[in-house]
C-alpha positions in Angstrom: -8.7 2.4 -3.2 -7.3 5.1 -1.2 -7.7 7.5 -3.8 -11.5 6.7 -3.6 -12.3 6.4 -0.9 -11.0 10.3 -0.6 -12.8 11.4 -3.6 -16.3 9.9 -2.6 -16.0 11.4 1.1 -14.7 14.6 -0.3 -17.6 14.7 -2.8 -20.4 13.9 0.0 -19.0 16.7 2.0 -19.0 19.4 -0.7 -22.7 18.5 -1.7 -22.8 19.0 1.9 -21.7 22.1 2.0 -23.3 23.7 -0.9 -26.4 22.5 -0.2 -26.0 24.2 3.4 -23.8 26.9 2.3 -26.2 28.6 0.1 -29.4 28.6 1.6 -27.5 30.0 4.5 -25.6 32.7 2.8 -29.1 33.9 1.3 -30.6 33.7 4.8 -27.6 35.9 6.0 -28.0 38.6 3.4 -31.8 38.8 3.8 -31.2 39.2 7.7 -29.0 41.7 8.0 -30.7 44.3 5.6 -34.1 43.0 7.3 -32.6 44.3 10.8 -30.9 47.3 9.3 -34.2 47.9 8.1 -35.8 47.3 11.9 -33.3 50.0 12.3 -34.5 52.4 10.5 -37.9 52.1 11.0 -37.5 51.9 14.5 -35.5 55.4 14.5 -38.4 56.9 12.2 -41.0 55.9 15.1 -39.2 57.1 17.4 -38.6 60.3 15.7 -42.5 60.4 15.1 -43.5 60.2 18.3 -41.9 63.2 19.1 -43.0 65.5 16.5 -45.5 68.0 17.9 -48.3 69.4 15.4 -47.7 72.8 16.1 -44.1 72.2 14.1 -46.4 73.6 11.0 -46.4 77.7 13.0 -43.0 77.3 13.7 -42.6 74.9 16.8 -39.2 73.7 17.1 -39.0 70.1 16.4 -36.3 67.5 18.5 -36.0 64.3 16.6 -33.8 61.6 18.6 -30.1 60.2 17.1 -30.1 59.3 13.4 -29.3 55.5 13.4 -25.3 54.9 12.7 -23.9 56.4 9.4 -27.6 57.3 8.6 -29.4 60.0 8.5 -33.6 61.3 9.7 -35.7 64.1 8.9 -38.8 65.3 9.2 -40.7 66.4 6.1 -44.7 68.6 6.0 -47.0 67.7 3.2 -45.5 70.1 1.0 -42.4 67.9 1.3 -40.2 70.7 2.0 -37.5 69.2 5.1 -38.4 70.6 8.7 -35.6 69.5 11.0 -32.8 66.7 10.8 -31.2 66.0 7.8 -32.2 64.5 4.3 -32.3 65.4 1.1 -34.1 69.0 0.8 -37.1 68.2 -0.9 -38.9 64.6 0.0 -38.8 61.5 -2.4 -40.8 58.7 -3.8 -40.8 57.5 -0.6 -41.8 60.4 1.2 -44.8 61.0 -0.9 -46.2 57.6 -0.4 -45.7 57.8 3.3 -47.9 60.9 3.2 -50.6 58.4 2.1 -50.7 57.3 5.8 -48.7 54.1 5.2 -45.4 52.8 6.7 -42.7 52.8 3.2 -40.0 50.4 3.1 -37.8 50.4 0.2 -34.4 52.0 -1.6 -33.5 55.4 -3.0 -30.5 55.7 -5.1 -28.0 53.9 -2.8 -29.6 54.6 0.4 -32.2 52.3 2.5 -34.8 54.2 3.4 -37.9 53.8 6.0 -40.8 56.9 6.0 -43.1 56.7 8.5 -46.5 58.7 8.6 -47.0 61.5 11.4 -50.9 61.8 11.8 -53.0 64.3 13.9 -56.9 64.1 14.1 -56.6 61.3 11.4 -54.8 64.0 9.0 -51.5 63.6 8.0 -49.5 66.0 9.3 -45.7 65.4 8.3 -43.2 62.5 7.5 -40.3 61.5 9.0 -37.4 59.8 7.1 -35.0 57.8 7.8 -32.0 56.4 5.8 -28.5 54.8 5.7 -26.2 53.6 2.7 -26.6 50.1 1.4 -23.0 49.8 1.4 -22.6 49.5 5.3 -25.0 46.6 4.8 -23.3 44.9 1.6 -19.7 44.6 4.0 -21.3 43.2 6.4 -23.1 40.6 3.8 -19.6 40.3 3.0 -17.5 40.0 6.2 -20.4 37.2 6.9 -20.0 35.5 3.8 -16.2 35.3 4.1 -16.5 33.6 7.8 -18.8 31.5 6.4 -16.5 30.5 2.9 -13.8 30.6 6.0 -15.7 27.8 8.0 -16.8 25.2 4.9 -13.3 25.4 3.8 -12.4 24.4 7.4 -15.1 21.6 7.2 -13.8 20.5 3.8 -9.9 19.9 5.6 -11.0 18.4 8.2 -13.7 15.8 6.2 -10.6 15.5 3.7 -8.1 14.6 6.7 -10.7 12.4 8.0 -11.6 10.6 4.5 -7.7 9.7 4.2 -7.5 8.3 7.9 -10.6 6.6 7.0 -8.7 5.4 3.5 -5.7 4.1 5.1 -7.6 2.0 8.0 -9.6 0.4 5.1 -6.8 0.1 2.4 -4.1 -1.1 4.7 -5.9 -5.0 5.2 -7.0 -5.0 1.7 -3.3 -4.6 0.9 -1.9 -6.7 3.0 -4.7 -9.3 2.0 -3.3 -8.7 -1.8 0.5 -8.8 -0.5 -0.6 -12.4 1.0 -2.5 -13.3 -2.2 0.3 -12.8 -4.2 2.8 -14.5 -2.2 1.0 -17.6 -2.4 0.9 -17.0 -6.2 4.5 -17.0 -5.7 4.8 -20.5 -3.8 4.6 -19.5 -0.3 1.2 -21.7 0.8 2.3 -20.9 4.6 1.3 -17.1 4.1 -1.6 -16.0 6.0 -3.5 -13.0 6.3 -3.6 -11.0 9.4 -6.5 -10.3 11.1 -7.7 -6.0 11.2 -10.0 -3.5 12.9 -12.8 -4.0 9.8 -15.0 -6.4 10.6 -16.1 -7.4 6.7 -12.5 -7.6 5.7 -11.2 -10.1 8.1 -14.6 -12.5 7.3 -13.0 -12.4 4.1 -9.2 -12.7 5.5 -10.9 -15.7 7.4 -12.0 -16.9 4.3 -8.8 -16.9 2.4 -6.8 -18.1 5.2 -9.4 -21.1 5.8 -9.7 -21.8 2.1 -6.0 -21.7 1.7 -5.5 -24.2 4.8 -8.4 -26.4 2.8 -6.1 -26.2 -0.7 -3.0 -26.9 1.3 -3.6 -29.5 2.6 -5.1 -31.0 -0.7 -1.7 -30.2 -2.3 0.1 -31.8 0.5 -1.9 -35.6 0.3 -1.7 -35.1 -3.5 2.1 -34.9 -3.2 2.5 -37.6 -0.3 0.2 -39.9 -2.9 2.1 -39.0 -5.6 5.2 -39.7 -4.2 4.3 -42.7 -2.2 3.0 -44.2 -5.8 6.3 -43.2 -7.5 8.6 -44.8 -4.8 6.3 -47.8 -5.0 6.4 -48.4 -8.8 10.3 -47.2 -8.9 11.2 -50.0 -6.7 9.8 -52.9 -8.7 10.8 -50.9 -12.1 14.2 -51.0 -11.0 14.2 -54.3 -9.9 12.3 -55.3 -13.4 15.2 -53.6 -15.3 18.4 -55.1 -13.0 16.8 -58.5 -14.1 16.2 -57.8 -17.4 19.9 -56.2 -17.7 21.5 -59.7 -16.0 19.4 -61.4 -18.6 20.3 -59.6 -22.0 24.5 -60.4 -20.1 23.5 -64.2 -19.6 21.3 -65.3 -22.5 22.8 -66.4 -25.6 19.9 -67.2 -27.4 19.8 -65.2 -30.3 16.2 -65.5 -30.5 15.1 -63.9 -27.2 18.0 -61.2 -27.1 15.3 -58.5 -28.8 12.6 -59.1 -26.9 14.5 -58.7 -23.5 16.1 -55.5 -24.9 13.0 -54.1 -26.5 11.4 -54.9 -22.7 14.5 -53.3 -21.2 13.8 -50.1 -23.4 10.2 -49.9 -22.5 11.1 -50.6 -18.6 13.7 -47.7 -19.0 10.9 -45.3 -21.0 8.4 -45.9 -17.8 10.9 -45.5 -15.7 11.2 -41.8 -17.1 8.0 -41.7 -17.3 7.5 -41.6 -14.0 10.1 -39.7 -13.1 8.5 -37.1 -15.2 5.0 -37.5 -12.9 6.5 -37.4 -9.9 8.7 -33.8 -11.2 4.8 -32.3 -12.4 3.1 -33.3 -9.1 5.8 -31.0 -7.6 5.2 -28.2 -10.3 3.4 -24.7 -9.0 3.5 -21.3 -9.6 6.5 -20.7 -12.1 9.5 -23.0 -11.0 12.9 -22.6 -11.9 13.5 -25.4 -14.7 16.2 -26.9 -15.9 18.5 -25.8 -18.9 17.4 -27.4 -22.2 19.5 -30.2 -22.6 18.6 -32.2 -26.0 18.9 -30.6 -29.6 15.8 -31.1 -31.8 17.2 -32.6 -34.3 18.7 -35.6 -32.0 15.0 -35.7 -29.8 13.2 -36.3 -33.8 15.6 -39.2 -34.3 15.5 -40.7 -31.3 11.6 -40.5 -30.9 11.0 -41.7 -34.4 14.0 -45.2 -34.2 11.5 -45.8 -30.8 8.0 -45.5 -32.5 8.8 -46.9 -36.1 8.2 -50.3 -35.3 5.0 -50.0 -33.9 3.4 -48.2 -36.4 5.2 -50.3 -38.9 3.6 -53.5 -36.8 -0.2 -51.9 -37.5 0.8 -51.7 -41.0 1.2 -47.5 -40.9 4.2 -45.1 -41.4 5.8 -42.5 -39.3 7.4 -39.9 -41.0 9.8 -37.5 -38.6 10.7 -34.1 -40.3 14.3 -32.5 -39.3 15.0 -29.0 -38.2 17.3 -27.3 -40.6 19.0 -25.1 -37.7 21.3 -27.6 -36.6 22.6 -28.6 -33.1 21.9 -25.5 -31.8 18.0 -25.6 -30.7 17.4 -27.1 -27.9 14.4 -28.4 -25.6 14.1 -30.5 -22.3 14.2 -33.7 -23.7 12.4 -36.2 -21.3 9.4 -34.2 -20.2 9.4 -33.7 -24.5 9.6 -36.9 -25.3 6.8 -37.7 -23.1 4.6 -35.4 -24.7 5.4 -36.1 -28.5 4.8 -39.7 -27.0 1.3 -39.0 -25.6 0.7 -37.8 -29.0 1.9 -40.5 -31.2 0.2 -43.1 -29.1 -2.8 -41.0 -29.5 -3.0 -40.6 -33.0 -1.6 -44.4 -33.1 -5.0 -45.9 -31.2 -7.1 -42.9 -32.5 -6.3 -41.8 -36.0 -5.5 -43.3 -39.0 -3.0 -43.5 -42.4 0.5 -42.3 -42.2 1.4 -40.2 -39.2 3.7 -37.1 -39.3 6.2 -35.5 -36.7 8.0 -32.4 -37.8 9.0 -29.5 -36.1 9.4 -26.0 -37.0 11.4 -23.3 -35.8 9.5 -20.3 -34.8 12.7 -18.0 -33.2 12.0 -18.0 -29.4 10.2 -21.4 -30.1 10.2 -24.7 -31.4 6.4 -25.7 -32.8 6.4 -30.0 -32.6 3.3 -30.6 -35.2 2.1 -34.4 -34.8 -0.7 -35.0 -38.0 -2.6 -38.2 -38.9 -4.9 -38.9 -41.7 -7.8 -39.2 -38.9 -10.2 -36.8 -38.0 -11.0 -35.2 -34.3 -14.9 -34.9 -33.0 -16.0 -33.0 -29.9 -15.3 -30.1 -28.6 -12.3 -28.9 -28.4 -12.1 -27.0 -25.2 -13.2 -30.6 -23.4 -10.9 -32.4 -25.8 -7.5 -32.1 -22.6 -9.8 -33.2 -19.7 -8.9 -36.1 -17.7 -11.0 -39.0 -18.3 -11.9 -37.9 -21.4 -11.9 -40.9 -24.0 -13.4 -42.2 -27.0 -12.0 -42.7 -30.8 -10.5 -39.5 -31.7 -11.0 -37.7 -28.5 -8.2 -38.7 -26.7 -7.1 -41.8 -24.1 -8.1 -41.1 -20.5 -5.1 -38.9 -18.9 -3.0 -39.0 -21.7 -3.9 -35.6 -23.5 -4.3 -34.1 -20.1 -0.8 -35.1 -18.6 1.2 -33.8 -22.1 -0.8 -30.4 -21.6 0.2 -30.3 -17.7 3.9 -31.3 -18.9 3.7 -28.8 -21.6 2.6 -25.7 -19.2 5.5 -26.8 -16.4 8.1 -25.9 -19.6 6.6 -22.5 -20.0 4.9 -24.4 -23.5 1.6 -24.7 -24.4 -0.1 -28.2 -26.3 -3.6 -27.3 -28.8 -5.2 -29.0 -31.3 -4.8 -26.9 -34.4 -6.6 -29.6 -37.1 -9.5 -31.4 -37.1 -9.8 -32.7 -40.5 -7.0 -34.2 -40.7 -6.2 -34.1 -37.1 -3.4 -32.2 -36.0 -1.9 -31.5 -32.5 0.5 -28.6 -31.8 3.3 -28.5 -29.2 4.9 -24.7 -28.5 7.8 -24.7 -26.6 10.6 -21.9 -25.8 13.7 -23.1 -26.7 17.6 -22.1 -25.7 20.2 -21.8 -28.5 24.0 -22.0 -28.2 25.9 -19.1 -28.9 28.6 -20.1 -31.9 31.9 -20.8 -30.5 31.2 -21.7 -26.7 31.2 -25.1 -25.1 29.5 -27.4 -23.4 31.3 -27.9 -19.9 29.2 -31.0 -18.9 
């Protein structure tokens, strides 16, 4: 911006300039020959006055000074010179003067003036005077050079000016962008500081008040959030102590499943909201945990938990297995929740055989979750909360894996319609051969 500013004010004061400059540097050239020729018709009327008629029998003739480096004479009709000095015989403009007319004009290099003598309404004689252009054309000069001298002094000082100018204007904008991106950062307590520009602290006023506004919107968010967690953690855990002392007391071989399927469930909410409570907390780019789970274990796990209830609807679930081994590896809850949202979704929503397999993509693992279904809709509306309807998602559910997926540094899209198909990118870390695992 500084740069700009510069340029623009720097540009406004050179069209300045030139459109001054030049009309006054031809008005200072046609001045000074004008007055050097004032000069030298003022010194030939002088020198006419004085010029007696009897010069023509002999009558010595006085003419006054010639003007500075010039030179006047006095010329008869037969333009032969009579006194002063001048070329010998007269010249063009010497012959016109003896028309009885005042001649302005140049000869050669020279300026001259002739002015008519008359006596009894005859013309009786001429007198010339000249000087060199030259003397005039230095001067031209000398006044063109003060005045070169004097724009480039304007164009320093406009140039200083501009960059003061710059700097006064720049400095809030920058610090507004320093505050900008430190809330980008995290920091919601930056503020902007107030300047001497008027228009830029409204909009410092602006930020600062919308920033208060979003603030304090994170900060209920976060005390709901985590007075909702703490509320359903408390009864969860509660739920699961009693389900635990069950499974230890009952013998009945009959209800021993159930409580331990229930405990497994109570155990996956639990997580679950664990994994809520970590996103609500989520901003910016937070440092997150080390992968923890190979790929290959997270598949099994997740398809031992969901093969009975697509079994139950009378549908399969088939989980493909990397081929790379222990070595990939992902965050394994906030994962699990995801490929969960998924397989519910294409559980309630889609239809015939259902298939989790993962690829490895390098710095990646891609989780593809396919069903024979079909997805309606558009797609960009397809993640947004509250969104529901057969094949368009549950409610929260899409929008919740997407959220999860972004705090990993992933990204969840739907990559198939017909048949639908849902993609989950997400960077992975790989163990280098031969180290260990110290925890």
């Amino acid at each position: 911006m500084r740069q700009r500013v510069v340029r623009v004010a720097l540009t406004a004061a050179l069209v300045a300039v030139v459109l001054l400059a030049v009309p006054l540097a031809l008005a200072i050239r046609s001045s000074l020959y004008a007055d050097q020729r004032d000069t030298l018709e003022r010194a030939a009327l002088s020198g006419a006055v004085r010029v007696s008629p009897d010069y023509v029998t002999g009558d010595p003739v006085e003419l006054p000074a010639p003007p500075p480096d010039g030179r006047l004479g006095l010329y008869d009709p037969s333009l032969r010179l009579r006194a002063g000095t001048g070329p010998h015989t007269g010249d063009t403009a010497v012959r016109r003067a003896l028309a009885a007319e005042v001649v302005r004009g140049r000869a050669g290099s020279d300026l001259v003036v002739a002015v008519p003598v008359s006596h009894a309404e005859h013309v009786i004689g001429v007198v010339r005077a000249s000087s060199p252009a030259a003397a005039v054309r230095d001067r031209v000069l000398i006044a063109w050079a003060v005045l070169a001298g004097v724009c480039a002094l304007a164009l320093t000082v406009a140039v200083l000016v501009a960059r003061r100018q710059a700097r006064v204007l720049a400095a809030p904008l920058e610090d507004l962008s320093r505050h900008c991106r430190a809330v980008t950062a995290g920091d919601l307590s930056a503020r902007a500081a107030p300047s001497s520009v008027a228009e830029i602290d409204q909009v410092a006023r602006t930020h600062n008040e919308m920033l208060h506004s979003v603030t304090e919107l994170l900060r209920h968010e976060r005390d709901f959030t985590a007075n909702a967690s703490h509320q359903l953690r408390t009864p969860l855990t509660g739920l699961q102590l009693t389900l635990e002392a069950g499974i230890a007391q009952d013998d009945d071989a009959r209800l021993r499943p159930a409580l331990e399927e229930a405990l497994a469930t109570t155990r996956r909410l639990h997580r679950t909201v664990e994994e809520v409570l970590r996103l609500s907390r989520f901003h910016g780019l937070p440092r997150r945990p080390a992968p923890d789970t190979p790929v290959s274990q997270l598949l099994r796990e997740t398809e031992e938990r969901w093969h009975g209830l697509f079994a139950r609807d009378g549908r399969r679930l088939e989980a493909g297995a990397l081929v790379t081994g222990e070595d990939v590896r992902v965050l394994g809850a906030p994962v699990t929740e995801i490929l969960g949202v998924l397989l519910e979704n294409a559980r309630v929503h889609g239809r015939g055989t259902v298939r989790l397999t993962a690829r490895d993509l390098g710095e990646a693992v891609a989780f593809d979750v396919t069903d024979e279904g079909a997805v309606d809709g558009e797609a960009a509306r397809l993640f947004d909360r509250g969104r529901t309807g057969a094949g368009e998602g549950s409610g929260i559910g899409l929008a919740l894996a997407r959220d999860l997926a972004v705090s990993l540094g992933g990204r969840l899209s739907l990559t198939g319609r017909r048949p639908a198909a849902f993609t989950l990118l997400i960077p992975v870390r790989r163990e280098e051969p031969g180290s260990e695992d110290d925890g």
